[in-house]
C-alpha positions as CSV (number, residue, x, y, z in Angstrom):
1,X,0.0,0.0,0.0
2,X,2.0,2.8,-1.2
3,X,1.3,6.7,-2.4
4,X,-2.0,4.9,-3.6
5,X,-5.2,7.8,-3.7
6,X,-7.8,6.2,-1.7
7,X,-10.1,9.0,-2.6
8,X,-9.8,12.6,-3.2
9,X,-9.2,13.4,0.8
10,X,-6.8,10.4,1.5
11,X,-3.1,9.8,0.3
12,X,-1.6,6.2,1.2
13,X,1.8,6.5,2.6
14,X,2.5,2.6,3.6
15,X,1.5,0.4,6.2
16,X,3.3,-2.1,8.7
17,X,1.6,-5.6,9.8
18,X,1.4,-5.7,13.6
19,X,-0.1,-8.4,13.8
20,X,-2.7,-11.0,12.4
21,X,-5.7,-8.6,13.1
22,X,-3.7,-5.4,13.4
23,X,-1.6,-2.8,10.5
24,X,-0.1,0.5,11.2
25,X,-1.2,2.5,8.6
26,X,0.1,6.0,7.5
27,X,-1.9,8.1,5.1
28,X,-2.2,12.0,4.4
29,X,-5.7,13.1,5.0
30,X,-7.6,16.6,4.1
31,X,-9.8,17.9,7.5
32,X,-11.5,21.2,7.2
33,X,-9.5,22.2,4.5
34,X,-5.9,21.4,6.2
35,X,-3.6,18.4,5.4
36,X,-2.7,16.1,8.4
37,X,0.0,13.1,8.9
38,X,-2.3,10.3,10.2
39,X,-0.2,7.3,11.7
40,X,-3.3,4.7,13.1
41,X,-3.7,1.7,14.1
42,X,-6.1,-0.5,11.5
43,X,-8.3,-3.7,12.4
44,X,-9.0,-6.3,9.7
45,X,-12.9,-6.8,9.3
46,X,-14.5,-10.0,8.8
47,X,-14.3,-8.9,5.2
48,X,-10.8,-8.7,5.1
49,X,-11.1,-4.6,5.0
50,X,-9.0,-2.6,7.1
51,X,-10.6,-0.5,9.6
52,X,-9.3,2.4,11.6
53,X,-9.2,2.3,15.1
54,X,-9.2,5.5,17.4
55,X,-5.8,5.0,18.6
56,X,-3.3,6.9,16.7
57,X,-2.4,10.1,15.7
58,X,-3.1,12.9,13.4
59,X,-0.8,16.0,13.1
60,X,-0.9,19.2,10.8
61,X,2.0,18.5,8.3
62,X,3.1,21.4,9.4
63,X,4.6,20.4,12.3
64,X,6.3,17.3,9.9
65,X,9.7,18.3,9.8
66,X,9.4,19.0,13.5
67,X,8.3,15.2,14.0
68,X,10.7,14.1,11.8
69,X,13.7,15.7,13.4
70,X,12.5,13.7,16.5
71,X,12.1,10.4,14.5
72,X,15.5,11.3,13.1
73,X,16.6,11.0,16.5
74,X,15.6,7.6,17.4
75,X,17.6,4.8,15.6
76,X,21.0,6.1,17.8
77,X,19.5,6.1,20.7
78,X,17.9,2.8,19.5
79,X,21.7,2.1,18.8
80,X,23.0,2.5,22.5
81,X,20.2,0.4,24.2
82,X,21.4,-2.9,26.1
83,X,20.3,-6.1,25.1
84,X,17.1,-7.1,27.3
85,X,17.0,-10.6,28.9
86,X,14.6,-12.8,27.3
C-alpha cells in the first residue's frame, strides 16, 4: 500500500503488519481544509477490510519536519540500548 489515492481526501503513505488482526497504517488526509499526517492503528474486518481504530495520531503536516527531526533522533539512541534478557 504505497502513495495509492484512496479517494480525493486520503493519500496512502505505507503500512506495517502488527499483527494478524492489526496494521499501522500511514496516510495523508484533508480535514476542514488542512492536510494532516495520520499514523493509526487498522483492524482487519470480517471482510478482510481494514478499519481504523481511534488510537493513533493525526498531526498538521506542518509540524512534519518537526516530528521528523524527533524520528531522526531515534535509531542512535535505539543504537545504545542494552540487550534485554529474554
Amino acid at each position: 500500500m504505497e502513495n495509492k489515492k484512496a479517494d480525493g481526501n486520503i493519500t496512502m503513505i505505507g503500512s506495517i503488519a502488527k499483527n494478524s488482526r492489526d496494521t499501522l497504517v500511514v496516510q495523508i488526509k484533508i480535514f476542514k481544509n488542512k492536510y494532516y499526517l495520520d499514523v493509526r492503528n487498522h483492524y482487519t474486518d470480517q471482510e478482510g477490510n481494514l478499519r481504523p481504530t481511534q488510537k493513533g495520531i493525526s498531526l498538521d503536516i506542518a509540524r512534519f519536519e518537526e516530528m521528523k527531526a524527533m524520528i531522526d533522533k531515534v535509531g542512535p539512541e535505539i543504537a545504545k540500548l542494552p540487550p534485554l534478557e529474554a
